[in-house]
C-alpha positions in Angstrom: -13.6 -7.3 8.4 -13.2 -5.4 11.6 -13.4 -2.3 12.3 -10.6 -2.4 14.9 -7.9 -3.0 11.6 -7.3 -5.7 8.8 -4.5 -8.4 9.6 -3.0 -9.9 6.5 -3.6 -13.1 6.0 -0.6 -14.6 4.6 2.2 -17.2 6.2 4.6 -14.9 8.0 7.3 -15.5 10.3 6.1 -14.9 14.2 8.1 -12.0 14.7 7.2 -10.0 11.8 3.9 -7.9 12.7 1.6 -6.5 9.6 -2.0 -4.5 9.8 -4.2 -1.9 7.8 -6.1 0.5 9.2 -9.7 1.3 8.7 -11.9 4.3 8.4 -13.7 3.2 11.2 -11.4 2.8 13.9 -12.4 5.2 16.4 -10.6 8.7 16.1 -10.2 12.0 15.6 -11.7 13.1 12.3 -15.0 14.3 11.6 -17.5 14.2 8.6 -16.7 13.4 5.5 -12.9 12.0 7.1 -14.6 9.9 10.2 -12.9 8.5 11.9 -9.3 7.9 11.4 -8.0 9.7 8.9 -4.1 9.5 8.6 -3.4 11.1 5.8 -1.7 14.6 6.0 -2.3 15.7 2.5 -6.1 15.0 2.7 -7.4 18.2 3.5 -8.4 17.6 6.8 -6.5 19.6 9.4 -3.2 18.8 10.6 -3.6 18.7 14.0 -6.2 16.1 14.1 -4.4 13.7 11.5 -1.6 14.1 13.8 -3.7 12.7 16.8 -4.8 9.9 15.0 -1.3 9.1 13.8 -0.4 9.3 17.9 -3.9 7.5 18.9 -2.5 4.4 16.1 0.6 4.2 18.2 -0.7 4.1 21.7 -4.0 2.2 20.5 -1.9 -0.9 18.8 1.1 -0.6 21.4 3.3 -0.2 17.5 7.4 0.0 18.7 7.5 3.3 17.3 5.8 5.9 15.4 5.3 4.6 11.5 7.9 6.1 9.2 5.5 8.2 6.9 6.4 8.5 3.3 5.6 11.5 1.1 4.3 9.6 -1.5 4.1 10.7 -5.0 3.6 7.9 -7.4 7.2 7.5 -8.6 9.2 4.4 -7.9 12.0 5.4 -5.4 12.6 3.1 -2.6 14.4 3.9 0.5 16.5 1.7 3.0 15.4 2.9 6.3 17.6 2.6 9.4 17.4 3.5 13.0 18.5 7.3 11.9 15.8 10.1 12.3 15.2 11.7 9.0 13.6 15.3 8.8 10.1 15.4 7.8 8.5 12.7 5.4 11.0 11.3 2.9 9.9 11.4 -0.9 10.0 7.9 -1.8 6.7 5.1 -2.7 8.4 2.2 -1.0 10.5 1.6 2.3 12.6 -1.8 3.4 14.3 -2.2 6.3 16.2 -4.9 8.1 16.4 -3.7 11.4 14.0 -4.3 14.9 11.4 -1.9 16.2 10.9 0.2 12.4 8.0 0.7 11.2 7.3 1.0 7.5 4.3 2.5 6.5 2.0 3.7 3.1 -0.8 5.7 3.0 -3.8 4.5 0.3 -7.2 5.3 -1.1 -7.7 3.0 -3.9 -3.9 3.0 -4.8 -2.3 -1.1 -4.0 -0.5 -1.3 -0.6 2.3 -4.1 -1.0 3.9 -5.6 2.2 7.1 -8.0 1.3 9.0 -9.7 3.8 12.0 -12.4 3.8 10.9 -16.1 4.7 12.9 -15.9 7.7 11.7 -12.1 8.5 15.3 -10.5 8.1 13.7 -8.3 5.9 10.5 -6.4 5.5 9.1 -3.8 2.4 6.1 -1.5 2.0 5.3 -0.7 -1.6 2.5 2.4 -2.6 1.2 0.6 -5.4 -1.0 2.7 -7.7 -0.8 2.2 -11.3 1.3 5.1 -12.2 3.9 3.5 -9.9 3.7 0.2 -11.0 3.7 1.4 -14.7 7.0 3.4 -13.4 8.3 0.1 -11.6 8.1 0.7 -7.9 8.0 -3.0 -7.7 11.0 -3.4 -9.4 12.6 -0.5 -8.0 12.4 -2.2 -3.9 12.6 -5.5 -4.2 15.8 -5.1 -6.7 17.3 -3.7 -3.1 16.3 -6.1 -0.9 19.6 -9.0 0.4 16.8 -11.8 0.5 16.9 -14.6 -2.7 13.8 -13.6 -4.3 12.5 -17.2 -4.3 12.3 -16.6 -0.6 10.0 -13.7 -0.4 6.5 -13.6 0.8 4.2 -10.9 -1.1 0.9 -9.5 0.2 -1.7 -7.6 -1.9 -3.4 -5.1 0.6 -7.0 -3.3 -0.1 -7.1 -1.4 -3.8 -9.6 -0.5 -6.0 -11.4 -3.6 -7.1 -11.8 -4.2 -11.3 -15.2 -4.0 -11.6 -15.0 -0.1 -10.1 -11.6 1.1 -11.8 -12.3 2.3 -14.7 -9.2 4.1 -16.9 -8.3 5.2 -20.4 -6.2 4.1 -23.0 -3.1 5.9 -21.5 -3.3 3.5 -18.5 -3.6 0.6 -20.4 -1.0 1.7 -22.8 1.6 2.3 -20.1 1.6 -1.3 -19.1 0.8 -3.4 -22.8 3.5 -1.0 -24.7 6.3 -2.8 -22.6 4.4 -6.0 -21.5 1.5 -7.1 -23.8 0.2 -10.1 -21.0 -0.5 -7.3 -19.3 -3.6 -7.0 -21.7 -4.7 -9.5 -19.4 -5.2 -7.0 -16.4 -8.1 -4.9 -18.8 -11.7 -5.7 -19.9 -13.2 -3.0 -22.2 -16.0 -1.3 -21.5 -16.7 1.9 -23.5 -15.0 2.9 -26.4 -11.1 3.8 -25.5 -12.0 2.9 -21.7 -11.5 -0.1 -19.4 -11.8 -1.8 -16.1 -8.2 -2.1 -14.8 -7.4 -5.0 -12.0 -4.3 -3.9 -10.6 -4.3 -7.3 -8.5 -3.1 -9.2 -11.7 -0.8 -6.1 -12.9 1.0 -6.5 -9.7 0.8 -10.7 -9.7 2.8 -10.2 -13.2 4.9 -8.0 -12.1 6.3 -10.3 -8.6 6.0 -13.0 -10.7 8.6 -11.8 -13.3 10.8 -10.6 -10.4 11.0 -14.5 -9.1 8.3 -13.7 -6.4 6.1 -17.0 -6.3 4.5 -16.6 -2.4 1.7 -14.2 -3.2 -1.2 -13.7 -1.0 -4.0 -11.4 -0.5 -6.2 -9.3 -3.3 -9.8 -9.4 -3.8 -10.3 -6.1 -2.1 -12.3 -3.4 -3.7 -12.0 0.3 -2.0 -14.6 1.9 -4.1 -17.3 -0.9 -2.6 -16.1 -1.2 0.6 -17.0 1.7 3.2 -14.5 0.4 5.8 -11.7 2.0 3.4 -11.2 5.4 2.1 -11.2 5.6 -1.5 -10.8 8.6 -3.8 -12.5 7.3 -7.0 -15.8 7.2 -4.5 -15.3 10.2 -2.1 -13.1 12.4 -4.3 -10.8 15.1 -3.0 -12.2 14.6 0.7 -11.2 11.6 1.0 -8.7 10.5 4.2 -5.6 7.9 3.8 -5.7 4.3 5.4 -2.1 3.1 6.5 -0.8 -0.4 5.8 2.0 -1.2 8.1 4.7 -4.0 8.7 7.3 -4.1 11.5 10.0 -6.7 12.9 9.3 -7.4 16.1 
């Protein structure tokens, strides 16, 4: 880990670009948000999010500014083209097929999911937390992408890690009540509690869709300072962007 950004690890084509930010980077934001906050709806002030959000372009020499989502844990995915929409889109997932666009989600424990074609004719960003993948975000994107499914590449980005997450029944409920192997994904702890890996609850899920080229996981946001994670820091805490691009 470096605290100059995360590059995925995973078998993609030359031209297709991915990174994750870090808390660290230098920025903007101050105490409890140091340093590079990019999160708008974090409670830190507008105008410095905004300079970190211009500071990521210039800083990583990015083709354009990232196409911010307003995320809300649903599972609509948008097809984003070179046309400038107004504002942040509602929508937990992006794809694209064109040059120079880059897709981008915001987390703090929540899964980040970059997708692209073997060939890198097509590129996805998925906000992954469970109330999406419970709602089928997953689903909802890749169902929209051109590219055979047998040729798609998925990367797990930095979530909270099982051993930190832990939920209640309705969380585990949401997933077992329409797939019980997802019982696999939860290890009790206290009575009508349980740790929750959404690594394997997003494996599952790619894996039914035809998805076999999975990399990443084995993050855990809550442990790892170089992330922002809510569970840890609570309402103060800032947004870390995942990002993927064609060059």
């Amino acid at each position: 880990m470096r605290d100059a950004g995360l590059v995925p690890d995973w078998p993609a084509p030359p031209h297709v670009h991915a990174m994750v930010t870090t808390r660290r980077m230098p920025g903007n934001s101050q105490p409890p948000y140091d340093a590079f906050n990019l999160g708008l709806r974090s409670g830190e002030g507008e105008s410095v999010v905004r300079a970190n959000r211009d500071l990521l372009v210039r800083a990583f020499a990015l083709p354009a500014g990232p196409r911010w989502l307003h995320q809300v844990h649903g599972n609509r995915s948008l097809r984003l083209t070179e046309e400038i929409i107004e504002g942040e889109p509602e929508a937990d997932a992006a794809f694209t097929s064109q040059r120079g666009i880059v897709l981008a989600v915001l987390t703090a424990d929540c899964m980040p999911i970059l997708i692209c074609s073997d060939d890198g004719a097509e590129i996805a960003a998925i906000h992954g937390g469970w109330r999406g993948l419970a709602a089928g975000v997953v689903e909802s994107c890749i169902s929209r992408l051109l590219t055979p499914r047998a040729r798609l590449l998925a990367w797990l980005g930095p979530a909270i890690g099982l051993a930190s997450y832990e939920v209640g029944e309705e969380v585990r409920a949401a997933f077992v009540e329409t797939d019980a192997g997802a019982a696999a994904a939860f290890v009790p702890t206290r009575r009508g509690h349980w740790h929750c890996d959404l690594y394997t609850l997003a494996r599952r899920q790619l894996s039914a869709l035809g998805v076999a080229h999975i990399f990443g996981g084995g993050f855990d946001t809550f442990s790892d300072e170089h992330f922002y994670s809510y569970r840890r820091d609570g309402a103060r805490s800032g947004r870390f962007a995942s990002l993927i691009w064609r060059e």
